[in-house]
Each structure stands twice: as structure tokens, then as C-alpha cells.
PDB file with one MODEL, atoms N, CA, C and O in Angstrom:
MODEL        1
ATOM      1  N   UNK A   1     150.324 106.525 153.826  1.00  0.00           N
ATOM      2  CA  UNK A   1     151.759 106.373 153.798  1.00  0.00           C
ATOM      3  C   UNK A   1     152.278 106.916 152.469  1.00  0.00           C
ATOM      4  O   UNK A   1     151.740 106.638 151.397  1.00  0.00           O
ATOM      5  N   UNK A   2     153.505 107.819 152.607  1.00  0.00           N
ATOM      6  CA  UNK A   2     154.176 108.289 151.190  1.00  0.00           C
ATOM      7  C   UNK A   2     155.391 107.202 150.929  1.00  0.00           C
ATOM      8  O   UNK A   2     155.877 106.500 151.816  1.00  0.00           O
ATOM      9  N   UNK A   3     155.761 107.198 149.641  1.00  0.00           N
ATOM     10  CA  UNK A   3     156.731 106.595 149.620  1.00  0.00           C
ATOM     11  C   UNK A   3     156.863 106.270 147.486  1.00  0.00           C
ATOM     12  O   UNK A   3     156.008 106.345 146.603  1.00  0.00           O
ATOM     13  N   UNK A   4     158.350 105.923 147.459  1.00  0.00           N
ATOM     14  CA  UNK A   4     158.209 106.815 145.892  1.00  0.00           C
ATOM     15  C   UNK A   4     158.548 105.461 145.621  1.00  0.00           C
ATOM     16  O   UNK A   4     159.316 104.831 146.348  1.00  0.00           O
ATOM     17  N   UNK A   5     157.897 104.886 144.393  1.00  0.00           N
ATOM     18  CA  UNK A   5     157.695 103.744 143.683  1.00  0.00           C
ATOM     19  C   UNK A   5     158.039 103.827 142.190  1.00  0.00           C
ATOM     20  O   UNK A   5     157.282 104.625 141.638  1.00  0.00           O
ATOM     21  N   UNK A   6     158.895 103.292 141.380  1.00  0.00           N
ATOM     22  CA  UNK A   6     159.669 103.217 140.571  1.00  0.00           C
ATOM     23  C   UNK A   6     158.884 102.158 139.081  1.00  0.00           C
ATOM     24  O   UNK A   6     159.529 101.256 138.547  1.00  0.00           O
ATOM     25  N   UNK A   7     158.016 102.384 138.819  1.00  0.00           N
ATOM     26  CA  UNK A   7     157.322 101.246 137.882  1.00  0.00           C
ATOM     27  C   UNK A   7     158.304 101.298 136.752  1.00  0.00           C
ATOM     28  O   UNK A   7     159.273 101.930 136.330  1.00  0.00           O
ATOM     29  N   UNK A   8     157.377 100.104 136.451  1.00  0.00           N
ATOM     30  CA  UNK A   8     158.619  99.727 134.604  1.00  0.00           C
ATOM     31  C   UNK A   8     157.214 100.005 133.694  1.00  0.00           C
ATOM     32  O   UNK A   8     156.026  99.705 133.809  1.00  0.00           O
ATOM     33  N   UNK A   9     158.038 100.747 132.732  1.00  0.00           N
ATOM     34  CA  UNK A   9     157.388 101.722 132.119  1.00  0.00           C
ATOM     35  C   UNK A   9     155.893 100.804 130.902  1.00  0.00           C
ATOM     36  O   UNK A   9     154.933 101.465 130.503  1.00  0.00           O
ATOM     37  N   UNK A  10     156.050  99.469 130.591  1.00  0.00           N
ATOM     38  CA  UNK A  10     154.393  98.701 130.745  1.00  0.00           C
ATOM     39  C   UNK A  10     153.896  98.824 131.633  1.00  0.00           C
ATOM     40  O   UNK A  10     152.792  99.301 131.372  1.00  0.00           O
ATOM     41  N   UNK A  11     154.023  98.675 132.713  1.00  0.00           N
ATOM     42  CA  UNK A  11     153.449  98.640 134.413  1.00  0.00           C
ATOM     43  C   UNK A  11     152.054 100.815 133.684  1.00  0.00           C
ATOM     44  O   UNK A  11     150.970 101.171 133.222  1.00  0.00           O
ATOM     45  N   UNK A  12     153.584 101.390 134.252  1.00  0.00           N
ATOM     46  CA  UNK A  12     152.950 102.960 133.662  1.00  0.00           C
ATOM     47  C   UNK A  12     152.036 103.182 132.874  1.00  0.00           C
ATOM     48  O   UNK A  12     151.033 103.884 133.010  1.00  0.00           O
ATOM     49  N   UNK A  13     152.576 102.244 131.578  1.00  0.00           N
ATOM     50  CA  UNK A  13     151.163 102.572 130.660  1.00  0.00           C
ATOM     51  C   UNK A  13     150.282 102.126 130.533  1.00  0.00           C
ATOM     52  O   UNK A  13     149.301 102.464 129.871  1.00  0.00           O
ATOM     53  N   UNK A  14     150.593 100.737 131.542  1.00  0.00           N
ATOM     54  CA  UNK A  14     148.774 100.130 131.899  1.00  0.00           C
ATOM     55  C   UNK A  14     148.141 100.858 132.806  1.00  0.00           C
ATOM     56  O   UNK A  14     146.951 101.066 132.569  1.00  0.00           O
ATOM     57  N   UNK A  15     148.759 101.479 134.151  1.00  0.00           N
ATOM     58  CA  UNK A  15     147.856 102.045 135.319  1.00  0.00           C
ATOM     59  C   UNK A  15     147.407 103.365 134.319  1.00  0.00           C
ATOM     60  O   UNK A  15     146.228 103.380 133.963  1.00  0.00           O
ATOM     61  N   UNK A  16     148.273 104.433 133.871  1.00  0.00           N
ATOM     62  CA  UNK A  16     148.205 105.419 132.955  1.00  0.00           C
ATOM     63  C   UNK A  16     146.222 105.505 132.316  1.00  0.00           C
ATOM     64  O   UNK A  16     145.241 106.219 132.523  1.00  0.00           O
ATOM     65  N   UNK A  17     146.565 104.325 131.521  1.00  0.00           N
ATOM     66  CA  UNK A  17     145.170 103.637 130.444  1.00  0.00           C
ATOM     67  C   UNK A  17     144.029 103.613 131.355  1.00  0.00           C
ATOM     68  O   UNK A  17     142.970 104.120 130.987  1.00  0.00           O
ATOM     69  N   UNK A  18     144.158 102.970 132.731  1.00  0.00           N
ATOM     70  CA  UNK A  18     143.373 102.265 133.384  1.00  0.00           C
ATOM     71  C   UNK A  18     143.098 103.955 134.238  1.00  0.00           C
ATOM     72  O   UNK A  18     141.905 104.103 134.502  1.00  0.00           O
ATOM     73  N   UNK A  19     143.600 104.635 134.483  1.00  0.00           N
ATOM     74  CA  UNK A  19     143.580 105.586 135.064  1.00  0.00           C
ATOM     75  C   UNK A  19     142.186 106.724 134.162  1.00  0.00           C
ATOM     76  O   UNK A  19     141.161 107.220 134.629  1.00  0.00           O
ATOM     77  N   UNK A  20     142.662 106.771 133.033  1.00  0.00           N
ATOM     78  CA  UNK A  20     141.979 107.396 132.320  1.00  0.00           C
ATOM     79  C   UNK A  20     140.679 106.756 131.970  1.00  0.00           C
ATOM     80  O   UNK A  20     139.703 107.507 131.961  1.00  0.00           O
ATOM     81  N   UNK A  21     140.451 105.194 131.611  1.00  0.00           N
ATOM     82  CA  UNK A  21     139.236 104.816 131.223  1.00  0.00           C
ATOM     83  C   UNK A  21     137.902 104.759 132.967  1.00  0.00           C
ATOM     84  O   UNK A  21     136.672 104.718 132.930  1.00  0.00           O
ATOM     85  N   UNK A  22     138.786 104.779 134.189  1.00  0.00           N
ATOM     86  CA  UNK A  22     137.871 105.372 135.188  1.00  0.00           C
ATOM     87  C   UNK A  22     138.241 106.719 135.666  1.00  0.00           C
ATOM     88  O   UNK A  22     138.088 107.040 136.845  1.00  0.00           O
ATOM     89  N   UNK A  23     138.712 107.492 134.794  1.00  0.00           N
ATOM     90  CA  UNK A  23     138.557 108.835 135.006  1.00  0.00           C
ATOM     91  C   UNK A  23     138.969 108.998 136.760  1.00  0.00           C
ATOM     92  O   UNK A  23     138.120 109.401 137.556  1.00  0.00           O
ATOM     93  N   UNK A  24     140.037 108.715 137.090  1.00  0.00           N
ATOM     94  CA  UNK A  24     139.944 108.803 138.646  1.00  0.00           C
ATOM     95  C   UNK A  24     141.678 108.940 138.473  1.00  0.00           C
ATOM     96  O   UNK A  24     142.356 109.074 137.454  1.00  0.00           O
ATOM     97  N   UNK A  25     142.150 108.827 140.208  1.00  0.00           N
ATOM     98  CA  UNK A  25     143.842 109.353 139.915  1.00  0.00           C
ATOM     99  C   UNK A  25     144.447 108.316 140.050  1.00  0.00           C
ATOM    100  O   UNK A  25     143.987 107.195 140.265  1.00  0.00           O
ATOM    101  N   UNK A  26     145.808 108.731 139.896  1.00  0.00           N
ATOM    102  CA  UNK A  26     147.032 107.568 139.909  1.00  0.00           C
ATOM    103  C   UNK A  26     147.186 107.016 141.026  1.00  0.00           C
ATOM    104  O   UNK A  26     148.059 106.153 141.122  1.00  0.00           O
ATOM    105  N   UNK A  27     146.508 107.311 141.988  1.00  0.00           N
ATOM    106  CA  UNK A  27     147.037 106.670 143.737  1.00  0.00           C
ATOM    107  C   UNK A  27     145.590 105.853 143.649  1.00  0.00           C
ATOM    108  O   UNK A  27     145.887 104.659 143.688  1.00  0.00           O
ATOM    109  N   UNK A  28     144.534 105.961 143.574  1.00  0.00           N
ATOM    110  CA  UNK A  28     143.614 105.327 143.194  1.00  0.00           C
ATOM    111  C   UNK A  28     143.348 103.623 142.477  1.00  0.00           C
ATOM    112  O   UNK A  28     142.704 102.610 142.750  1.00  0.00           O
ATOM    113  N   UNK A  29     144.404 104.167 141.309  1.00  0.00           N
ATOM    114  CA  UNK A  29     144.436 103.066 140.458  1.00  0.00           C
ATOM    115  C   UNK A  29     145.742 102.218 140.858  1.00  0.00           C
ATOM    116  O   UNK A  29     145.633 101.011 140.640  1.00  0.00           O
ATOM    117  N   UNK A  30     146.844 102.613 141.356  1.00  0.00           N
ATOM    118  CA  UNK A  30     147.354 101.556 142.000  1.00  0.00           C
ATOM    119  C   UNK A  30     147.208 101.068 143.197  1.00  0.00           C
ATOM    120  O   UNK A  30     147.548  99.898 143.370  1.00  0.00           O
ATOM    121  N   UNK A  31     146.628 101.896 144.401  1.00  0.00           N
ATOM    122  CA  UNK A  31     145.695 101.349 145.585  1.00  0.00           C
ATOM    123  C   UNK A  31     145.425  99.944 145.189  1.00  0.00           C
ATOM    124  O   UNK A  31     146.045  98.984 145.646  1.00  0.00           O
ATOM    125  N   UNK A  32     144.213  99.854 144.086  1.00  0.00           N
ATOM    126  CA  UNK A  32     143.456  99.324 143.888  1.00  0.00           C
ATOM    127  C   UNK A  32     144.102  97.983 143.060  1.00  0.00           C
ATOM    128  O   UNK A  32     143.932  96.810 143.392  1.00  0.00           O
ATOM    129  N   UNK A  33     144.697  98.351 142.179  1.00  0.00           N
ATOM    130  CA  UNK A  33     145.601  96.949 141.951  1.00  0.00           C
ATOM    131  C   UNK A  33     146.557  96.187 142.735  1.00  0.00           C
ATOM    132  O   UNK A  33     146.529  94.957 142.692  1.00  0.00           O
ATOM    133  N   UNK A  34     147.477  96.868 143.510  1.00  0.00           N
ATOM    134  CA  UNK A  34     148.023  96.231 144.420  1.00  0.00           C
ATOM    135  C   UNK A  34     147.051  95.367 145.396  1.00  0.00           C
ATOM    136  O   UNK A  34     147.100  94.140 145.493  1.00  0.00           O
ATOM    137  N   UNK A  35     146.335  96.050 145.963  1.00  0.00           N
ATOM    138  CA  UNK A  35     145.074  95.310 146.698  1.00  0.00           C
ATOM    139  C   UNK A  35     144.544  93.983 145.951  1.00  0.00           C
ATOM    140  O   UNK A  35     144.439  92.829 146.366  1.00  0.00           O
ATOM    141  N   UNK A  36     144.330  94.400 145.048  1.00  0.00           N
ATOM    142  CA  UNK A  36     143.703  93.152 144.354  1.00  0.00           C
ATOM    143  C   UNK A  36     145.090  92.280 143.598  1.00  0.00           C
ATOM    144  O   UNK A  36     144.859  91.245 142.973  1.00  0.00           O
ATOM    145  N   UNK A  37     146.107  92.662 143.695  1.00  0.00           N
ATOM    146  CA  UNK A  37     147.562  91.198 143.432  1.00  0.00           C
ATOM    147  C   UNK A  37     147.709  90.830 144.613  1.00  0.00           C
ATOM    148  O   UNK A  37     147.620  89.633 144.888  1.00  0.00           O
ATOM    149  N   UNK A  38     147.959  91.749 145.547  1.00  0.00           N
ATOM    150  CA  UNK A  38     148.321  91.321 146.542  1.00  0.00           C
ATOM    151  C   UNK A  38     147.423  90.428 147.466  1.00  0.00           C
ATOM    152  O   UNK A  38     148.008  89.660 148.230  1.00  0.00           O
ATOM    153  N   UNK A  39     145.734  90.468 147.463  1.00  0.00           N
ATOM    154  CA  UNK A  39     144.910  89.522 148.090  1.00  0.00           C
ATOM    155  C   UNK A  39     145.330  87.939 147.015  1.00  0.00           C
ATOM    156  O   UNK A  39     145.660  86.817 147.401  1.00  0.00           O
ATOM    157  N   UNK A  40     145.229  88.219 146.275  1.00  0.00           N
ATOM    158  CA  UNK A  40     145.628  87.290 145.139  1.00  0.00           C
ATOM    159  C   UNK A  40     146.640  86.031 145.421  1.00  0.00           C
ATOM    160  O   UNK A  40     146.328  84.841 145.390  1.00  0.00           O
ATOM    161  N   UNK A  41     147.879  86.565 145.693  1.00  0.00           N
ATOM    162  CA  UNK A  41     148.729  86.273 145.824  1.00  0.00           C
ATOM    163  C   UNK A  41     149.126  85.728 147.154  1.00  0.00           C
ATOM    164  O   UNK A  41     149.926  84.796 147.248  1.00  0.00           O
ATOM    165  N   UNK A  42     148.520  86.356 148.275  1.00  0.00           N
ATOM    166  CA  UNK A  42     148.460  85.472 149.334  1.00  0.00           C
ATOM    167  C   UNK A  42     147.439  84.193 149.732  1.00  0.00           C
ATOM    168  O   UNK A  42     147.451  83.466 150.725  1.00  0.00           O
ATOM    169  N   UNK A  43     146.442  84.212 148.413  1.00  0.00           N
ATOM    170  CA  UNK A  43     145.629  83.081 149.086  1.00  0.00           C
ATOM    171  C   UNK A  43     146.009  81.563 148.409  1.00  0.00           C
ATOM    172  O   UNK A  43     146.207  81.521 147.195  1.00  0.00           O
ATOM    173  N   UNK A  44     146.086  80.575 149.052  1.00  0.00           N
ATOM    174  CA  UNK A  44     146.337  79.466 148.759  1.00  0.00           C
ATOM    175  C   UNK A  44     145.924  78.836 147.398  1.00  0.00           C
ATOM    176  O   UNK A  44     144.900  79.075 146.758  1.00  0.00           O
ATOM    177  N   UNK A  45     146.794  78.099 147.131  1.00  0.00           N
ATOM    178  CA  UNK A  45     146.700  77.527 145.657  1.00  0.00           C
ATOM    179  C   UNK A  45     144.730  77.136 145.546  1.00  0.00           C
ATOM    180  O   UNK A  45     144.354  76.964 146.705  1.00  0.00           O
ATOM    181  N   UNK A  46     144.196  77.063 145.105  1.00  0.00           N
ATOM    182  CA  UNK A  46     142.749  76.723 145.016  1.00  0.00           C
ATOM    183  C   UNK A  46     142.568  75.145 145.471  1.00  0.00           C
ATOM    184  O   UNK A  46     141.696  74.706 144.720  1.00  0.00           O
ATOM    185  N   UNK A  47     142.791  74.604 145.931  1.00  0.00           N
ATOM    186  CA  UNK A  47     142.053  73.174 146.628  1.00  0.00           C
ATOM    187  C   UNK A  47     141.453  72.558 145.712  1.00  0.00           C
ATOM    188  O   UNK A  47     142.075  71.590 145.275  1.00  0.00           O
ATOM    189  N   UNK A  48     140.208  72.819 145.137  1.00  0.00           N
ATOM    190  CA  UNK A  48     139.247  72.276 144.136  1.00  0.00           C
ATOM    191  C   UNK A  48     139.976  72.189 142.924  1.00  0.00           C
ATOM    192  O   UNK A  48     139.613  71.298 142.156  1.00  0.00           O
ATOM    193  N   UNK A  49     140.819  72.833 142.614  1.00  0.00           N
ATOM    194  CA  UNK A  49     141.079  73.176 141.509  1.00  0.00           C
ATOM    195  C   UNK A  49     141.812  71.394 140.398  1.00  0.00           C
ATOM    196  O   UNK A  49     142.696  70.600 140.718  1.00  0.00           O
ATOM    197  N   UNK A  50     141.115  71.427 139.421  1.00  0.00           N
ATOM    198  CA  UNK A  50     141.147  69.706 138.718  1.00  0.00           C
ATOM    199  C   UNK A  50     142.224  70.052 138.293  1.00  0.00           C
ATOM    200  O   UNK A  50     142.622  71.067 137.722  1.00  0.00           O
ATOM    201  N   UNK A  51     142.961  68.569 138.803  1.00  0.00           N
ATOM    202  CA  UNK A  51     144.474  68.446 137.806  1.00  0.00           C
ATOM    203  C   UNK A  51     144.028  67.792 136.709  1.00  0.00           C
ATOM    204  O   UNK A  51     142.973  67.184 136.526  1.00  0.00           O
ATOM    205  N   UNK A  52     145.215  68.042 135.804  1.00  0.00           N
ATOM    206  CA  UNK A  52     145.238  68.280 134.041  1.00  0.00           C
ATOM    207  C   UNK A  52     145.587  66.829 134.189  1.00  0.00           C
ATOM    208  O   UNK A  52     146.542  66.674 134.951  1.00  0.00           O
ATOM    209  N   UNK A  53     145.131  65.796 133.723  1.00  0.00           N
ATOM    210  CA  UNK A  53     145.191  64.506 132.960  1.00  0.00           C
ATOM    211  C   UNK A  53     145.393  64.352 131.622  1.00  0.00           C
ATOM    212  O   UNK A  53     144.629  65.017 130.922  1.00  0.00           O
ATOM    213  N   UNK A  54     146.306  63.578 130.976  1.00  0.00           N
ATOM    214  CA  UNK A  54     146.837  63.432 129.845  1.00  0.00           C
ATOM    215  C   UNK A  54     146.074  62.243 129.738  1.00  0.00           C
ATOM    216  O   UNK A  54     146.185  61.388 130.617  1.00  0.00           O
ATOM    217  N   UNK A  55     144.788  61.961 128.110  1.00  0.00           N
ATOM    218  CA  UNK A  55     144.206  60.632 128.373  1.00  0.00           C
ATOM    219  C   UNK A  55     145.851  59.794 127.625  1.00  0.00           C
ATOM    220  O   UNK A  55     146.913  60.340 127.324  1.00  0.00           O
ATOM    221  N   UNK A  56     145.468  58.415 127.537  1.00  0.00           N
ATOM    222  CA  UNK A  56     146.393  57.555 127.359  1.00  0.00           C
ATOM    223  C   UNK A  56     145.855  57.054 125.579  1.00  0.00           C
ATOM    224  O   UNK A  56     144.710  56.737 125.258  1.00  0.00           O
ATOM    225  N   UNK A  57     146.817  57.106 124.854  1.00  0.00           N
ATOM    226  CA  UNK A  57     146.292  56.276 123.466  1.00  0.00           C
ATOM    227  C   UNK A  57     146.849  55.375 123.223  1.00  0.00           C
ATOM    228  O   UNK A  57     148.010  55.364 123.632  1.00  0.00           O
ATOM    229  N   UNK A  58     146.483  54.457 122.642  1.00  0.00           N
ATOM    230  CA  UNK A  58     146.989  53.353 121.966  1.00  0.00           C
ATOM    231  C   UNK A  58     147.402  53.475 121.021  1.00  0.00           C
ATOM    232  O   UNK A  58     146.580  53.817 120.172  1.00  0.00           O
ATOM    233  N   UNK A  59     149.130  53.263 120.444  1.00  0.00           N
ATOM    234  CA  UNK A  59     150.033  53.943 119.770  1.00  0.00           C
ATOM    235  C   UNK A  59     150.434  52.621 118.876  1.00  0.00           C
ATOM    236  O   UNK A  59     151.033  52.722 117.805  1.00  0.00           O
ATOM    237  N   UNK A  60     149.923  51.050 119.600  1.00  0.00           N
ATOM    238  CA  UNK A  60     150.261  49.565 118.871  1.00  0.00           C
ATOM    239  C   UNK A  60     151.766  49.370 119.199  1.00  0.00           C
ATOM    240  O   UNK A  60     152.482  50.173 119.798  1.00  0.00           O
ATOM    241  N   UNK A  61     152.032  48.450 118.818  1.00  0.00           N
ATOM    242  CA  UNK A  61     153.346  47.699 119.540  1.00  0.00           C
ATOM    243  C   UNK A  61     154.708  48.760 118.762  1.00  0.00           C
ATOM    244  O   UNK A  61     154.660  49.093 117.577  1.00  0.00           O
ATOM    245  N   UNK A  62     155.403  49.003 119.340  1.00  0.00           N
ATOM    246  CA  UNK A  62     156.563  49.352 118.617  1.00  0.00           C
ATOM    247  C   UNK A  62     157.112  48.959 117.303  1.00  0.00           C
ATOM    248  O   UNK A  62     157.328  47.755 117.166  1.00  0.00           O
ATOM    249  N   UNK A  63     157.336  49.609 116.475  1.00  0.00           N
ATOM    250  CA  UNK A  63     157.909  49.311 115.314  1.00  0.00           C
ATOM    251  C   UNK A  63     159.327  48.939 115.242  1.00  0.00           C
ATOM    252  O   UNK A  63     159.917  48.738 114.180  1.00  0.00           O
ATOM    253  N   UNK A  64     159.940  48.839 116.601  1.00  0.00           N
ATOM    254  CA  UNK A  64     161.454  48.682 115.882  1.00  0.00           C
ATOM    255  C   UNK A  64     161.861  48.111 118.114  1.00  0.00           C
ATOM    256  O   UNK A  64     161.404  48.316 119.239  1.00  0.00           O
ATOM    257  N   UNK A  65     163.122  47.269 117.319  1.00  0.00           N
ATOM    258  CA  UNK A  65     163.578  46.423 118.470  1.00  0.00           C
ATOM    259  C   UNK A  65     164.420  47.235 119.887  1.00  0.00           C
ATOM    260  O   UNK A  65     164.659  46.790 121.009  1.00  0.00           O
ATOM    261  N   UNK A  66     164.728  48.607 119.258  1.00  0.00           N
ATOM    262  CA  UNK A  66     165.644  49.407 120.281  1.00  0.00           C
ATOM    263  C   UNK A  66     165.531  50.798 119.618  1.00  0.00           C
ATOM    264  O   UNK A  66     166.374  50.850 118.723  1.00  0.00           O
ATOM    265  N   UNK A  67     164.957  51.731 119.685  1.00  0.00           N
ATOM    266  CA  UNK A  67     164.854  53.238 118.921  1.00  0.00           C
ATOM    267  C   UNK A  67     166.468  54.141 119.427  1.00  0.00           C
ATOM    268  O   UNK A  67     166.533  55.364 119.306  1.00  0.00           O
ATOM    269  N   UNK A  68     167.653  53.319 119.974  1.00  0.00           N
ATOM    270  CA  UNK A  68     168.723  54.121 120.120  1.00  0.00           C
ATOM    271  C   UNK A  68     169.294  54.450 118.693  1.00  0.00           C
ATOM    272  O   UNK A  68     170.346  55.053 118.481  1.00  0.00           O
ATOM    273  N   UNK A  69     168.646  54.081 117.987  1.00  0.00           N
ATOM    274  CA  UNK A  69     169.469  54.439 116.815  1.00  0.00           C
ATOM    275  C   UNK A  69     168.652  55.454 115.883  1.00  0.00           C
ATOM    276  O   UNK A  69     167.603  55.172 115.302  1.00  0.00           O
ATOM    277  N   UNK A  70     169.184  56.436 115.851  1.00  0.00           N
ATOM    278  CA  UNK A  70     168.056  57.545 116.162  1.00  0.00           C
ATOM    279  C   UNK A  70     167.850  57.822 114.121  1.00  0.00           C
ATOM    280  O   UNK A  70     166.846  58.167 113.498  1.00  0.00           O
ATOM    281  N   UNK A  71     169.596  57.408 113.488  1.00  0.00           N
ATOM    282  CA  UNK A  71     169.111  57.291 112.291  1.00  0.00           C
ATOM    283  C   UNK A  71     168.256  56.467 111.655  1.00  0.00           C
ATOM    284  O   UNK A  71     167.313  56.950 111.028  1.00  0.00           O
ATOM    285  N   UNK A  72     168.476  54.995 111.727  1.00  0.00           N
ATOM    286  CA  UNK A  72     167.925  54.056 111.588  1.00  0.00           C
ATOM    287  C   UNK A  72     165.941  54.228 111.807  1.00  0.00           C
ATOM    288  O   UNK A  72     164.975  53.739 111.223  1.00  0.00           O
ATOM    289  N   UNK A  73     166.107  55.092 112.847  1.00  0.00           N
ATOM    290  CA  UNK A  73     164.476  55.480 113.230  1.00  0.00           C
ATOM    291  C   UNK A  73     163.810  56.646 112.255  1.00  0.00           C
ATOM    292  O   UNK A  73     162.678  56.675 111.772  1.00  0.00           O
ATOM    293  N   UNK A  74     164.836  57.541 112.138  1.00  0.00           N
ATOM    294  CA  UNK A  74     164.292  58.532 110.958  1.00  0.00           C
ATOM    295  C   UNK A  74     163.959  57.984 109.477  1.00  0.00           C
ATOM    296  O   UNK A  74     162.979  58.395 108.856  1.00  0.00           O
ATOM    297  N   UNK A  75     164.994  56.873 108.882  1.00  0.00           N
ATOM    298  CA  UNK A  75     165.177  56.704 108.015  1.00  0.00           C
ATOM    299  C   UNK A  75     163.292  55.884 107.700  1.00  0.00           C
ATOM    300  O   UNK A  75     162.553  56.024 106.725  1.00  0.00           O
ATOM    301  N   UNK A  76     163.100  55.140 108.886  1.00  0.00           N
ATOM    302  CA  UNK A  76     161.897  54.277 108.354  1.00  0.00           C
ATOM    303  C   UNK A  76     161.127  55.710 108.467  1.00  0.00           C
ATOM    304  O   UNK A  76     160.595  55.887 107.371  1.00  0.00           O
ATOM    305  N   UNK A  77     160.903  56.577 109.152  1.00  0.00           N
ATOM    306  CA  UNK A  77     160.104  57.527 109.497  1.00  0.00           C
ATOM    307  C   UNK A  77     160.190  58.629 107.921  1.00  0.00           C
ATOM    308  O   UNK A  77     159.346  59.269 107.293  1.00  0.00           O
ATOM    309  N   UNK A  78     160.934  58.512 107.845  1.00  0.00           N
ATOM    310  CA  UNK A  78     161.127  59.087 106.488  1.00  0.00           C
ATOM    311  C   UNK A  78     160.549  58.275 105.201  1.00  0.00           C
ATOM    312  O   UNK A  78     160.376  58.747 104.078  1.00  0.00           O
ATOM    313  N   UNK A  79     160.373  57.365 105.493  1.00  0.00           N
ATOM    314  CA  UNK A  79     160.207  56.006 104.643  1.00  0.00           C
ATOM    315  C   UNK A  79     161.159  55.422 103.387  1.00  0.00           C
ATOM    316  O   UNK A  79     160.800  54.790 102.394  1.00  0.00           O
ATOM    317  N   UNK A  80     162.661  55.910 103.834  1.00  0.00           N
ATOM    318  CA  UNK A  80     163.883  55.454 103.117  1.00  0.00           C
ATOM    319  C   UNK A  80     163.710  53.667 103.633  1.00  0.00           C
ATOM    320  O   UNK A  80     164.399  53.128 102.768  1.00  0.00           O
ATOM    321  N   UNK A  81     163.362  52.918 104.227  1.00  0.00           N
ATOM    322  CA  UNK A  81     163.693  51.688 104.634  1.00  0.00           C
ATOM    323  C   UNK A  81     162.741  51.527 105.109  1.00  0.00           C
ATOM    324  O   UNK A  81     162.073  52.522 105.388  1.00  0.00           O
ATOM    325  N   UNK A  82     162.143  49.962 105.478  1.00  0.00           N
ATOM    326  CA  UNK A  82     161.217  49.247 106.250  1.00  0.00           C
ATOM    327  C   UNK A  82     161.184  49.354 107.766  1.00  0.00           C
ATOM    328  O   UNK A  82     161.949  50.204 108.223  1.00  0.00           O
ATOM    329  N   UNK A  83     160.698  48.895 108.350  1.00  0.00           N
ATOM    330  CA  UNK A  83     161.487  48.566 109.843  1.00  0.00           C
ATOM    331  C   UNK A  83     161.481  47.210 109.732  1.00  0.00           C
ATOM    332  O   UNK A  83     161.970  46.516 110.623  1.00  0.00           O
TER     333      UNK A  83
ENDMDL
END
């Protein structure tokens, strides 16, 4: 199939690079990448794949009775005042 394709000009100078380090042509080297995004891209999220868990720490009781007071919180954090 012909048909005229418009790359953005990183796109160009990666196939370009990639073109030259296998010494082969430009229909070649994007064949071959599209093929391989495009299998990519249609296959389902991975199944196995481990979700990211945040462990939990122990941070000790709060230092202060209500943190809306966002100066009051800097100020001990700063160590202008106690809590």
C-alpha cells in the first residue's frame, strides 16, 4: 500500500539513525516499528503485572490539635515556636 506520511521531525531523526545503523531503507525501518507499536499497543494491559504499594510508616501522634493553620504549622516547623 502507498500512501504519504507526514512525521515530526524527532520521529525522522530517529527512523533516519535507525535506518543507517541497520544499513537497510526507510520503508523497512518504519514497517518495522509501526509493527512493533502497533502489536504493542493493542495487547492488554499485562495481568501479572504487581501493583505499586506504598509501605505505611509510623510518623507518631500528631504534633498539633488541627494543622488548618497552615502558619502556626510552619512556624513550629521552622522552629520559631513550640507546638
Amino acid at each position: 500500500m502507498r500512501t504519504t506520511l507526514t512525521l515530526d521531525q524527532d520521529v525522522a531523526r530517529l527512523v533516519e539513525r535507525l535506518r543507517r545503523l541497520r544499513d537497510t531503507t526507510f520503508r523497512s525501518v518504519v514497517n518495522d516499528a509501526l509493527r512493533l507499536g502497533l502489536r504493542q499497543l493493542l495487547e492488554p494491559p499485562a495481568a501479572h503485572a504487581k501493583a505499586f504499594r506504598t509501605r505505611e510508616a509510623n510518623l507518631g501522634p500528631c504534633r498539633f490539635a488541627a494543622v488548618d493553620d497552615v502558619q502556626d504549622v510552619l512556624a513550629v516547623a521552622d522552629g520559631e515556636r513550640l507546638p
